[in-house]
C-alpha positions in Angstrom: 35.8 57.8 91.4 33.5 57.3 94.3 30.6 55.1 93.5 28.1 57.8 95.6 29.7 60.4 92.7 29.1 57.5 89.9 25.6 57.0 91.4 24.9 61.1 91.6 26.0 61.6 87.2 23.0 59.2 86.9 20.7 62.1 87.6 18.6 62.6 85.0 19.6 60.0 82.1 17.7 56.1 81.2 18.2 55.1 84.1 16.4 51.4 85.6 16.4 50.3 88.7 16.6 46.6 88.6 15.2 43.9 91.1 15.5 40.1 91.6 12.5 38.0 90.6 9.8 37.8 93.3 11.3 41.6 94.2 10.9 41.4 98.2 10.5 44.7 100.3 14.4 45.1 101.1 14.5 45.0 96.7 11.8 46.9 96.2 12.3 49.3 99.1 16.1 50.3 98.0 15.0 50.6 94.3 12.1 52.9 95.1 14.7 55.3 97.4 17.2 55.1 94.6 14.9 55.8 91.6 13.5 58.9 93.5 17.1 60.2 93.9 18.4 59.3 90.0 15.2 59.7 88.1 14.9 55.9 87.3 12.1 53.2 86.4 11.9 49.8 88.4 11.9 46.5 86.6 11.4 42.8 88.1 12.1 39.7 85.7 8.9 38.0 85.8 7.1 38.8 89.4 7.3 41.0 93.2 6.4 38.9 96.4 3.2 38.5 97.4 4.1 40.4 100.4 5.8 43.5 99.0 1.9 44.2 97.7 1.1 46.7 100.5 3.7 48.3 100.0 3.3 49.0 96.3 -0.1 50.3 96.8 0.9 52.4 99.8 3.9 54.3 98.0 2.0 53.7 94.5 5.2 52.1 93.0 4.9 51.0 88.9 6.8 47.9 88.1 7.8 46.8 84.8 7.5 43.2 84.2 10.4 41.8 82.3 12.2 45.3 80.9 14.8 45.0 78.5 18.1 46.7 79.8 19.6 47.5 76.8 17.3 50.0 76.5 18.7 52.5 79.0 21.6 54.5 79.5 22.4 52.9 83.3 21.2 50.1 84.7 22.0 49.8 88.4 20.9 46.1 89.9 20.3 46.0 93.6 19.7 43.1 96.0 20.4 40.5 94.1 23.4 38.0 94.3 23.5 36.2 91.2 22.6 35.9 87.4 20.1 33.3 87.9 17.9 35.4 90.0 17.5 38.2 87.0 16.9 35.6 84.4 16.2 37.1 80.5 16.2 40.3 82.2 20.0 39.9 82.8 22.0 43.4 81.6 25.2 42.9 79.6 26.4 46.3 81.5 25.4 47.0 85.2 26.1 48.5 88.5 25.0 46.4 91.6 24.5 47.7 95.1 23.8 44.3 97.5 24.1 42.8 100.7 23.5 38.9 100.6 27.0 37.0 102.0 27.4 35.5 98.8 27.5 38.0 95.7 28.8 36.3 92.2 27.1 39.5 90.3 30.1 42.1 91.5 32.4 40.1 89.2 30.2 41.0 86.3 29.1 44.6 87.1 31.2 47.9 86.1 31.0 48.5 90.1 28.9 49.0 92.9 27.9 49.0 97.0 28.7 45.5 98.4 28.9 45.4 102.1 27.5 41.9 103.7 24.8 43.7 106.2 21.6 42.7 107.0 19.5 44.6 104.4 20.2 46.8 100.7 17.9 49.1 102.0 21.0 49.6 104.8 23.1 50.7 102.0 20.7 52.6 99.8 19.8 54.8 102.9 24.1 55.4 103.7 24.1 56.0 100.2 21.5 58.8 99.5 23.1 60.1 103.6 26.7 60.5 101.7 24.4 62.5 98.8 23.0 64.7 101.2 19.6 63.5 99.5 16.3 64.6 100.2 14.3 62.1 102.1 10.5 62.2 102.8 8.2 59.7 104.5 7.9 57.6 100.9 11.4 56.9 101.1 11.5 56.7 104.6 8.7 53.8 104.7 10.3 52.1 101.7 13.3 51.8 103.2 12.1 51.0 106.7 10.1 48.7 105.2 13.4 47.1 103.5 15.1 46.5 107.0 12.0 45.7 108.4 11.7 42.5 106.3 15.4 41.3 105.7 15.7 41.3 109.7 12.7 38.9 109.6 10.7 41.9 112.2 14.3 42.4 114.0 14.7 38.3 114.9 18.1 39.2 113.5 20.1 41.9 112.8 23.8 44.0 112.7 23.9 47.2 114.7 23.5 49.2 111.9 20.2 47.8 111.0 18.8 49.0 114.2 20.3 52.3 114.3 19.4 53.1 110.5 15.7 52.1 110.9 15.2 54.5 114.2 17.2 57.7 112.5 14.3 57.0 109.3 11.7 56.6 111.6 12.7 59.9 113.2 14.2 61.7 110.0 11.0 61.1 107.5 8.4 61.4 110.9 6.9 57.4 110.8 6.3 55.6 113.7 7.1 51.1 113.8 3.7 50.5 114.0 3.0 52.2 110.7 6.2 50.2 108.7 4.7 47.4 110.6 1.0 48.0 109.4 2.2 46.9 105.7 2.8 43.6 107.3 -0.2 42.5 108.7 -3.2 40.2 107.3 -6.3 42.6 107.8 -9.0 40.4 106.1 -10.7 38.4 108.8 -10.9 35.1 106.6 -6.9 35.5 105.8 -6.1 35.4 109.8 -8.7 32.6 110.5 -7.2 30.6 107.8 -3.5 31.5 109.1 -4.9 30.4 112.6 -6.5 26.9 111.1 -3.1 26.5 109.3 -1.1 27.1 112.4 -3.3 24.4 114.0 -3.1 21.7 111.2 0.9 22.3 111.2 2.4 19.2 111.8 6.1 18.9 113.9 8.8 17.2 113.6 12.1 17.4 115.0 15.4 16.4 113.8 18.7 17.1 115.7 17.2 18.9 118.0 15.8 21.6 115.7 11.6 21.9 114.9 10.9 21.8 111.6 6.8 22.8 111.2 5.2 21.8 108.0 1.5 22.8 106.7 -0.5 23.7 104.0 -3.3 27.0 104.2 -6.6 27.3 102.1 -5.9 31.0 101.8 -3.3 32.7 98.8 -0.8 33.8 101.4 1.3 31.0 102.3 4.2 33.7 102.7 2.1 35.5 105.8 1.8 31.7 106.9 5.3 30.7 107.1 6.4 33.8 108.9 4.0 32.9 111.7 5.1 29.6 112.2 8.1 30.8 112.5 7.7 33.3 114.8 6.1 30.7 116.8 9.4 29.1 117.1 10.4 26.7 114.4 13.5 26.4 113.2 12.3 25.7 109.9 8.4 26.8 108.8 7.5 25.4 105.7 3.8 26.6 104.5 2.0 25.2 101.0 -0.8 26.1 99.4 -2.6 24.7 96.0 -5.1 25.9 93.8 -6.3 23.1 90.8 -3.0 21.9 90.0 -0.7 25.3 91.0 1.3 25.0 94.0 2.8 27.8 96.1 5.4 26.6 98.9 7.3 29.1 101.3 9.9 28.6 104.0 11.9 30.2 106.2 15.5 29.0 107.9 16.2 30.3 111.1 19.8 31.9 110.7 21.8 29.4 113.5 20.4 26.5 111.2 21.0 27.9 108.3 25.1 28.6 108.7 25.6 25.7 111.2 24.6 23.7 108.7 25.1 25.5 105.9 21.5 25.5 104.3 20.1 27.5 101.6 16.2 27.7 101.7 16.3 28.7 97.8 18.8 26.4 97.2 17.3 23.6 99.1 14.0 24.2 96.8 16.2 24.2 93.9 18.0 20.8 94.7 14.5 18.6 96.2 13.7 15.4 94.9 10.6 16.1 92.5 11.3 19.8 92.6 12.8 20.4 89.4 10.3 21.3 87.3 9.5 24.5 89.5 10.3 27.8 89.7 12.8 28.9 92.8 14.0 31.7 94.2 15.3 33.8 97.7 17.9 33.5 99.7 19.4 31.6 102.4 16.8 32.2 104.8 13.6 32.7 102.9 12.9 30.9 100.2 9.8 30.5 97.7 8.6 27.9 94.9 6.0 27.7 92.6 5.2 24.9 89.9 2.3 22.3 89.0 2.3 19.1 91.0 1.3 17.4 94.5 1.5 19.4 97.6 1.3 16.8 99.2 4.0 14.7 97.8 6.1 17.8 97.5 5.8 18.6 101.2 6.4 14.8 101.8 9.7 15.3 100.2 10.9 18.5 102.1 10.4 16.6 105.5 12.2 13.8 104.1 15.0 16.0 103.1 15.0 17.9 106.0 15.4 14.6 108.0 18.4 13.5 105.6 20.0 16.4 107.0 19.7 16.9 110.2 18.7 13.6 111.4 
């Protein structure tokens, strides 16, 4: 059987739609277009990015926090590329649709979508084309939104990304700017602090490659990093600390990343006076959040980062 005729029997039964923990866009996005077509709740382990905010309040998504997935009839887990990144809420019986290079799930699912493109949200939207599904400008945003995101604002990208984010634009009637719009720091304070941030950000270079390192007084360290990086650096690496919670974000530029084979949830994962944190994303983005030092903790990443590529 065909996994789009698999996908279609769902239709009205238990169905949940599960994410990865810190549920990005391209996660959220694909399970938002999917649970419209099955009938289907959305569940995250513990938390969604800080970045995937807007667009929860624009589409007026509900998220369960930590579901149980015994509870339903199907569970269908989508853009996520191993156990560790679903945690407790791990399902004993599960379909999987994802995209990352790496997938160790799809030996423990009943079956599923795995093609290594540059977004889920990619294969939701072939998906629910092959379904001859009804799209409107929710799932047309949500999945925009998806691409959007996982192509880091189109730095990268496979053909079909491109071509699958103009026929949604034109199919559900939304223009960039408005997928864009869900993107962008509108409070004042929040762009003068990414500015000051930007400023601060100290340089260093290692094999040739810029590796930008700073810490921002504002809750949005994520917002941060992507700026520095679409500055230029190789590698943005953005903290920010509130008593003794710390939030650290970086992203890999994607020539570093397989030339070198780095991991930026991996590299979290494996830093010296790191362990006691909470890590997760993907080769190119990565997030972590614990109690400690920034500034020791930052300390440490530059070190690494000089280990490596010096």
């Amino acid at each position: 059987m065909k996994f789009s005729e698999t996908i279609a029997k769902m239709k009205g039964g238990q169905n949940l739609v599960l994410c990865h923990d810190q549920a990005d866009s391209d996660a959220v996005g694909a399970a938002y277009a999917l649970s419209r077509f099955i009938g289907a709740e959305i569940g995250v382990p513990q938390a969604v990015a800080t970045h995937t905010h807007k667009l929860l309040e624009e589409l007026q998504i509900n998220i369960l926090i930590g579901p149980d997935p015994g509870k339903y009839e199907n569970v269908v887990v989508v853009d996520a590329a191993a156990a560790v990144q679903l945690g407790k809420s791990m399902p004993e019986r599960f379909w999987f649709i994802d995209h990352h290079p790496i997938n160790t799930l799809q030996e423990l699912a009943q079956g599923g979508l795995y093609d290594p493109v540059s977004s889920t949200c990619q294969l939701i939207y072939r998906l629910l084309r092959e379904l001859n599904a009804p799209f409107d400008r929710a799932i047309g945003m949500a999945l925009a939104a998806g691409i959007m995101t996982d192509t880091i604002n189109f730095h990268k990208g496979d053909p079909e990304a491109f071509r699958a984010f103009g026929e949604i634009l034109e199919l559900c009637g939304l223009t960039y700017e408005e997928v864009q719009r869900l993107y962008i720091v509108d409070e004042r304070n929040d762009r003068g602090a990414i500015c000051q941030a930007a400023l601060d950000a100290k340089k260093y270079t290692f094999g040739g490659y810029h590796v930008l390192v700073t810490r921002i007084d504002a809750n949005i360290p994520t917002f941060a990093a992507r700026a520095l990086f679409d500055l230029g650096a190789d590698v943005s690496v953005v903290g920010f600390a509130k008593g003794a919670e710390v939030e650290i974000r970086m992203y890999l530029r994607q020539e570093l990343a397989e030339k070198h084979h780095l991991d930026a949830a991996e590299l979290f994962r494996t830093m010296p006076g790191m362990n006691q944190g909470t890590a997760w994303g993907y080769a190119l983005f990565g997030g972590y959040r614990a109690k400690g030092e920034l500034d020791v903790l930052l300390k440490n990443i530059v070190k690494r980062f000089e280990e490596l590529l010096g």
